[in-house]
KOLPAKE-13095 format. One line per field, with one value per residue (C-alpha): residue number from 1; z, y, x. Coordinates in steps of 0.1 Angstrom, whole numbers, padded with zeros to 4 digits. Example, Ala and Ser with C-alpha at 12.3 -4.5 7.8 and 13.67 -1.06 7.14 Angstrom:
! residues 2
n	(1:2)
c3	(0078:0071)
c2	(-0045:-0011)
c1	(0123:0137)
END
This chain:
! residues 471
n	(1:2:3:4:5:6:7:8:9:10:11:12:13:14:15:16:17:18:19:20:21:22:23:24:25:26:27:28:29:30:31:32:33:34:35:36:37:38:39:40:41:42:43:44:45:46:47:48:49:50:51:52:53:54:55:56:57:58:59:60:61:62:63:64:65:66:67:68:69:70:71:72:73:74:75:76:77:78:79:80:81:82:83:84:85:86:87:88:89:90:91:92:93:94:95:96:97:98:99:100:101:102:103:104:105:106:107:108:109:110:111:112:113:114:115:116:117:118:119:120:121:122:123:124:125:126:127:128:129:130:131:132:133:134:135:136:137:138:139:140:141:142:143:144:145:146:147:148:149:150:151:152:153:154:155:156:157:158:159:160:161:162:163:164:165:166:167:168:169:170:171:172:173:174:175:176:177:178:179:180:181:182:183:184:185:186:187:188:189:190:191:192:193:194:195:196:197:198:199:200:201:202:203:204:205:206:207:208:209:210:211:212:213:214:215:216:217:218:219:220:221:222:223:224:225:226:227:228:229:230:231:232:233:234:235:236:237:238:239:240:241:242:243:244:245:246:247:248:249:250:251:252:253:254:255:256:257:258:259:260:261:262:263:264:265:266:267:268:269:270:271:272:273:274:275:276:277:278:279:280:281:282:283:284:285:286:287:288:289:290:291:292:293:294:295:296:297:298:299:300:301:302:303:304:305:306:307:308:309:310:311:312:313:314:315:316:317:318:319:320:321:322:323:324:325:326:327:328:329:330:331:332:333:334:335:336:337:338:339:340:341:342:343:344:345:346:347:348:349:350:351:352:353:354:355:356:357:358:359:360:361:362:363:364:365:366:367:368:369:370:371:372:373:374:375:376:377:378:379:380:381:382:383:384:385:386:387:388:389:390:391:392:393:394:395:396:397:398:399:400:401:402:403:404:405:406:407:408:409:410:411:412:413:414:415:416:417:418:419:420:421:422:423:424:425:426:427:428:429:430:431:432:433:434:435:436:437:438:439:440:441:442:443:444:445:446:447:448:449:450:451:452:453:454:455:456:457:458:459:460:461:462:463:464:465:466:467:468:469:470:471)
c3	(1217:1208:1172:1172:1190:1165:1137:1146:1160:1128:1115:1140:1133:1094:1108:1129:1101:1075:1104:1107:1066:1054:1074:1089:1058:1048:1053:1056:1041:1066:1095:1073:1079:1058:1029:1006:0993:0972:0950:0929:0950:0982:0972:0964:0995:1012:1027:1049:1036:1067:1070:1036:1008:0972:0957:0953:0977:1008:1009:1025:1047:1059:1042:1050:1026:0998:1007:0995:0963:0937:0909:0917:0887:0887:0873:0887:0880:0883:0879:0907:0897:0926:0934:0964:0981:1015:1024:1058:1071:1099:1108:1105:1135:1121:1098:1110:1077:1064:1060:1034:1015:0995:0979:0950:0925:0903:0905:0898:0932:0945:0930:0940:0923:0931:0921:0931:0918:0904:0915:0917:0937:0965:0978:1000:1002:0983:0974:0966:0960:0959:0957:0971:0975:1014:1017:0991:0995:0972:0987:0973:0997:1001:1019:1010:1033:1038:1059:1061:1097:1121:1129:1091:1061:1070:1045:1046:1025:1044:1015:1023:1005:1019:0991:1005:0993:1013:0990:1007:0984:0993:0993:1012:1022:1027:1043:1040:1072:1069:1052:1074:1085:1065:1083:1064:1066:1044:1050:1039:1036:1037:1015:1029:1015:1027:1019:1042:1039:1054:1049:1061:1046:1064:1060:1079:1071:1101:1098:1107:1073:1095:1078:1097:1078:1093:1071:1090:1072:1084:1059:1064:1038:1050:1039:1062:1056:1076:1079:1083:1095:1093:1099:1098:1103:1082:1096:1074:1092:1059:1052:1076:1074:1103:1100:1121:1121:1135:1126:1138:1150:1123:1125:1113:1086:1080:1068:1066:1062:1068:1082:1079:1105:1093:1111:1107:1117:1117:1127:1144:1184:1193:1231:1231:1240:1220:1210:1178:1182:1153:1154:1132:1138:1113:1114:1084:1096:1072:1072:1100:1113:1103:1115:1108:1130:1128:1158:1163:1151:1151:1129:1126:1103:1091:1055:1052:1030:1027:1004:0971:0961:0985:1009:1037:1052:1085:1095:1124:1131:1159:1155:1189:1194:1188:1219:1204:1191:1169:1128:1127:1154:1153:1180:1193:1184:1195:1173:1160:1176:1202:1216:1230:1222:1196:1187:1153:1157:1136:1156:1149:1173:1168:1189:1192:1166:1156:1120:1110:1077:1061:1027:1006:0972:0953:0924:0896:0876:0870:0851:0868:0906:0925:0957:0983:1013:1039:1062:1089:1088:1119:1126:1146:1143:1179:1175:1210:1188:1164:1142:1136:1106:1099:1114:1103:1130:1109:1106:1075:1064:1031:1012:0979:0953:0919:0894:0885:0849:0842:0803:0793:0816:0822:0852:0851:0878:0880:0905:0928:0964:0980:1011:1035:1066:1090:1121:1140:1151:1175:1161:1190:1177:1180:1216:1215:1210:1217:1218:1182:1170:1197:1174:1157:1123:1104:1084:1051:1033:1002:0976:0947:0933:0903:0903:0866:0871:0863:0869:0843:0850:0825:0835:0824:0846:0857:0895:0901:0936:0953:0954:0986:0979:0991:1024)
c2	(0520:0526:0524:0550:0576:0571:0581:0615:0619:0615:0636:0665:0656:0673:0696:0713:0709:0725:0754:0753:0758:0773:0799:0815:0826:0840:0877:0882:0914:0927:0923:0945:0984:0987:0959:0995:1020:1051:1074:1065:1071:1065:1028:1027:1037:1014:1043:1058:1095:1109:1135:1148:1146:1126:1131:1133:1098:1122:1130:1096:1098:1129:1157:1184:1175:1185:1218:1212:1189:1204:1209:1216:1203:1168:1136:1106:1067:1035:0999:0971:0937:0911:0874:0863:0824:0815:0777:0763:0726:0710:0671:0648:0640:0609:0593:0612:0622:0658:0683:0712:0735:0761:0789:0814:0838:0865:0897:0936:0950:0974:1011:1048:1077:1115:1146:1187:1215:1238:1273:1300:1320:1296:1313:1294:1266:1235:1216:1178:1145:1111:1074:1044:1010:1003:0966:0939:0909:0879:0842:0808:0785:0744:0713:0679:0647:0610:0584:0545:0539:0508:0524:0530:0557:0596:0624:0659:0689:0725:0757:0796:0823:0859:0886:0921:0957:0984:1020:1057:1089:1126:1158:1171:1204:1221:1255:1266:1288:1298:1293:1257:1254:1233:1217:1198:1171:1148:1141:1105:1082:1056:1024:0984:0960:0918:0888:0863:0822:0790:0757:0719:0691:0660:0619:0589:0555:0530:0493:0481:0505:0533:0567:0601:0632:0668:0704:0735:0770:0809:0832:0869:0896:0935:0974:1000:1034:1055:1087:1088:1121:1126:1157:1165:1191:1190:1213:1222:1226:1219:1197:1177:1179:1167:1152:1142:1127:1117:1096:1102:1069:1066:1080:1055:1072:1039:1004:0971:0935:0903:0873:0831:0801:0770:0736:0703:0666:0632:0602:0617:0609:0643:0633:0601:0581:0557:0576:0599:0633:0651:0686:0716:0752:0775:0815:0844:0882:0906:0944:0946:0976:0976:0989:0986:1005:1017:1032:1058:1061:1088:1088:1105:1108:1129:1132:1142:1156:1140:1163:1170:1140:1117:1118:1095:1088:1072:1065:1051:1046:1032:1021:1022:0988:0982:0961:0932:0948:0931:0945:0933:0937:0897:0892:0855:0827:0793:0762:0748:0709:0717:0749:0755:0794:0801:0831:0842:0872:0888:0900:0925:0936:0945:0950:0977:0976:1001:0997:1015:1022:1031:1040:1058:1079:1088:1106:1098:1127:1149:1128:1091:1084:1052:1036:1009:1005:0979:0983:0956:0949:0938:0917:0937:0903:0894:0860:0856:0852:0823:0846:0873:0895:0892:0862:0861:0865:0863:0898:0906:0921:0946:0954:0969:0996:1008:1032:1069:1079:1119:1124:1154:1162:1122:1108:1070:1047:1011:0987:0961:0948:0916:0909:0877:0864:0832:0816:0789:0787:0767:0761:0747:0714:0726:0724:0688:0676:0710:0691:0672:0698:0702:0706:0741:0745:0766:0796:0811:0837:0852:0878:0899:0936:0951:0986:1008:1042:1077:1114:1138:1176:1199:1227:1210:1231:1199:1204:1240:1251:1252:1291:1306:1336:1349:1343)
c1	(0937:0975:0975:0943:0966:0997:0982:0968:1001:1017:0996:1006:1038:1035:1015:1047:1068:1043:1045:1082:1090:1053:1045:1073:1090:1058:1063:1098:1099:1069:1093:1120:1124:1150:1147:1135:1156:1142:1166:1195:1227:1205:1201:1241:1248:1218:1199:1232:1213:1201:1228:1230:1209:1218:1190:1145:1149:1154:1119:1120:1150:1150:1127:1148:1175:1150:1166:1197:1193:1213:1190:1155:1141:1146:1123:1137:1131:1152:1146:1151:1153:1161:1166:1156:1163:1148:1156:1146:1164:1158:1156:1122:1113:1097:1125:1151:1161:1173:1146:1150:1123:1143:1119:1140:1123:1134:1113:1111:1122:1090:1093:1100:1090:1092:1105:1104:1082:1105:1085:1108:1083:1092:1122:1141:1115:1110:1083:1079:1065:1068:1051:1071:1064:1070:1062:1055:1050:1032:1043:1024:1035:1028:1042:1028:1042:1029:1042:1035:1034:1027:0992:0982:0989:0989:0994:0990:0988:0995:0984:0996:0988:1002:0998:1003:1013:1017:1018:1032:1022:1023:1042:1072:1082:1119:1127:1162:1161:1197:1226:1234:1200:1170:1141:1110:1085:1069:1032:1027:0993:0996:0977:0980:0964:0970:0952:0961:0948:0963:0946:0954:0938:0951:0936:0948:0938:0940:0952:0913:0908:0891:0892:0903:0895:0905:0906:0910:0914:0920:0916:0921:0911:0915:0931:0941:0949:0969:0985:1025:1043:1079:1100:1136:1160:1197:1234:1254:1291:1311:1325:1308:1267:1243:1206:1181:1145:1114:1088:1055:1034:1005:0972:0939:0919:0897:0902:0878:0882:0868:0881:0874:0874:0867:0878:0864:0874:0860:0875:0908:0911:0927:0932:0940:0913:0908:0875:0871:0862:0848:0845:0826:0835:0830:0828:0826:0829:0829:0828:0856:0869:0907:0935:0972:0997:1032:1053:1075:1113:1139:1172:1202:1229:1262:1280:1316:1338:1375:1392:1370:1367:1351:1325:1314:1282:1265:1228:1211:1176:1157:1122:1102:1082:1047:1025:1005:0968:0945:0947:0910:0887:0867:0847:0846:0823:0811:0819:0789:0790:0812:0796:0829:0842:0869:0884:0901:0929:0955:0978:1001:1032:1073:1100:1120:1155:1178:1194:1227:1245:1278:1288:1315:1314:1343:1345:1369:1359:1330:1312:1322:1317:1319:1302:1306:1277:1263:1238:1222:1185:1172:1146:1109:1095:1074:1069:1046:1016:1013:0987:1012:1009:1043:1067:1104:1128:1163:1184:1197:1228:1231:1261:1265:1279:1279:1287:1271:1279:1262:1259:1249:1215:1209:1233:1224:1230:1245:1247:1239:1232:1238:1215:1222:1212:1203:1189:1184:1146:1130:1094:1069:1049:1002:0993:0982:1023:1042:1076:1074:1102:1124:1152:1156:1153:1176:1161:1185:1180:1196:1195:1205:1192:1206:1197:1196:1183:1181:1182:1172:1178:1152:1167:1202:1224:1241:1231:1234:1233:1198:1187:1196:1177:1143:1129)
END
């Protein structure tokens, strides 16, 4: 009876770790508020923009600042390119040995791009657009193991794929009320799509040359779209400027999906009885109502002016927490030898954070300005529920700077960002062994962006003063 229990135990044994380094760097940037920046200066000085505007990016961070960017004809683009290392070690808790699974790539950073409508009908309000990447994510993860043990051979292979994209497009509006105050919104919808699949094919051959043969896959397919409000109001008490914002919580439009269960066994004695106990469970529901939510959040921010040459700025924002709800709403099913009721969730749910940011430009002359920045990135990850959407609990740290050269009507941007962070995680073994990894593994994560972009002015009156006429 012994050796029949050791080697499904073995095989649980991979199955934890494949959980520990597979799955939870998965979404990393899902669990990010602040991972993005959009505009040129606003991702030298790591979003710190909520009190003043820099440029078209502020139809992000704080709408009303649209009011007060210096030329109202502006096109603007950059280019992100980033490399990005997440390595997760721990200790086998079968050899003992060193555990480490490092993942690195090299990738264009997602995009931003937005601009004003330069109307001069408008008076003292502004019009303007934008489309930004908000998440992106494409991980291929896989973790193959085999051990010779005293009961027989075990090996497993553990397969995750997580692609998702998540798009914000629409317009913004400024009104500069008075001479210090702007107000504005932005009126973003919102696009996700996510294709989420995990698979386990595990074997074990016995030392009596008895086979055990288990798969089990969850595969999730869905999009959601969403309406995002966002409002802000900007002081202007030169040379120090105030902003503030709220975020509205998002408002369904429609979304579908479908989602997978599939688990099967033979040969494996799950409970330790010396007897097998095969099992067949297999579900497919398709046209699924959808429905990804975001919560509320409110910022604030101030930009000041240290003689005429420098200016420093400060952001916080605090992002309310969302309760656990299901992104696709599955109903529950019985397995098909068992009879016994399964469920298949994604669950989606945050916790409350509050991000802040620094940064300082000075400019050398009127055509060359510098930047230093840093910003933290906290972690909204909920990890209560194993089939969360999203599932990296690190924080990450930001700092960075750059250059701003303006030739002729073209001001080009040059710089970089250097994001850290780490965390010692305590990853539970499946329900059948839940103390296999009592020892927490160690999550790492590193990266680079180099940031070239551009403003170009068409009107080339090398940021003239926004109009503070009409009404």
């Amino acid at each position: 009876m012994r050796p029949t229990r050791r080697v499904p135990r073995a095989l649980l044994v991979f199955l934890s770790i494949a959980s520990a380094v597979a799955v939870r760097p998965a979404s990393a940037q899902d669990d990010r508020y602040w991972r993005q920046t959009y505009g040129t200066e606003a991702t030298l000085l790591n979003g710190a923009v909520i009190g003043r505007a820099t440029d078209v990016g502020t139809v992000f961070y704080n709408p009303a600042g649209l009011a007060d960017v210096k030329d109202p004809s502006i096109l603007l683009s950059g280019h992100v390119y980033e490399y990005e290392k997440i390595a997760a070690v721990g200790t086998s808790p079968i050899t003992g040995e060193k555990l480490a699974i490092v993942q690195g790539s090299i990738r264009p950073a997602p995009s931003f791009f937005g601009g004003t409508i330069p109307w001069k009908a408008l008076g003292r309000h502004r019009l303007g657009y934008s489309v930004l990447t908000r998440q992106k994510g494409d991980v291929r993860n896989s973790f193959r193991a085999a051990a010779q043990l005293e009961a027989g051979l075990a090996q497993l292979e553990f397969v995750q794929f997580n692609d998702m994209d998540e798009t914000w497009v629409g317009p913004s509006w400024a009104w500069k009320a008075s001479d210090r105050l702007s107000i504005g919104a932005s009126m973003f919808v919102a696009v996700r799509s996510q294709y989420l699949r995990s698979q386990i094919t595990g074997q074990t051959l016995g030392t009596d040359d008895a086979v055990g043969l288990v798969s089990a896959i969850r595969e999730f397919d869905y999009d959601s779209w969403r309406i995002v409000p966002k409002l802000g109001a900007t002081l202007d008490l030169h040379p120090l400027t105030l902003g503030a914002t709220v975020t509205v919580p998002s408002l369904r439009l429609w979304g579908s999906g479908s989602a997978l269960y599939n688990s099967t066994s033979n040969g494996i004695d799950f409970d330790g009885d010396g007897i097998p106990d095969p099992t067949f469970a297999a579900n497919l529901q398709q046209e699924v109502q959808s429905n990804f939510k975001t919560g509320a959040a409110a910022g604030a921010g101030a930009g000041l002016d240290v003689g005429r040459n420098t200016t420093f700025f400060l952001s916080a924002e605090w992002y309310a927490g969302v309760t656990p709800y299901d992104v696709l709403s599955t109903t529950s099913f019985n397995g098909q030898l068992d009879g016994v009721e399964r469920t298949n969730p994604l669950v989606h749910s945050a916790k409350s954070v509050v991000n802040v940011a620094a940064g300082v430009r000075h400019r050398f002359s009127p055509s060359v300005a510098g930047y230093l920045s840093g910003a933290t990135d906290l972690s909204a990850a909920d990890t209560t529920y194993s089939l969360s959407v999203s599932k990296s609990v690190w924080d990450l740290y930001h700092v960075g700077g750059g250059v701003q050269l303006r030739i002729s009507r073209v001001e080009l941007v040059l710089g970089g960002t250097y994001t850290f962070g780490s965390e010692d995680v305590i990853v539970g073994g499946p329900p059948q062994a839940p103390d296999l990894l009592a020892d927490p593994v160690k999550f790492q994560q590193k990266g680079v962006r180099f940031i070239v972009g551009f403003q170009y002015s068409f009107t080339g009156n090398g940021g003239a003063a926004a109009p503070d006429d009409g009404s």
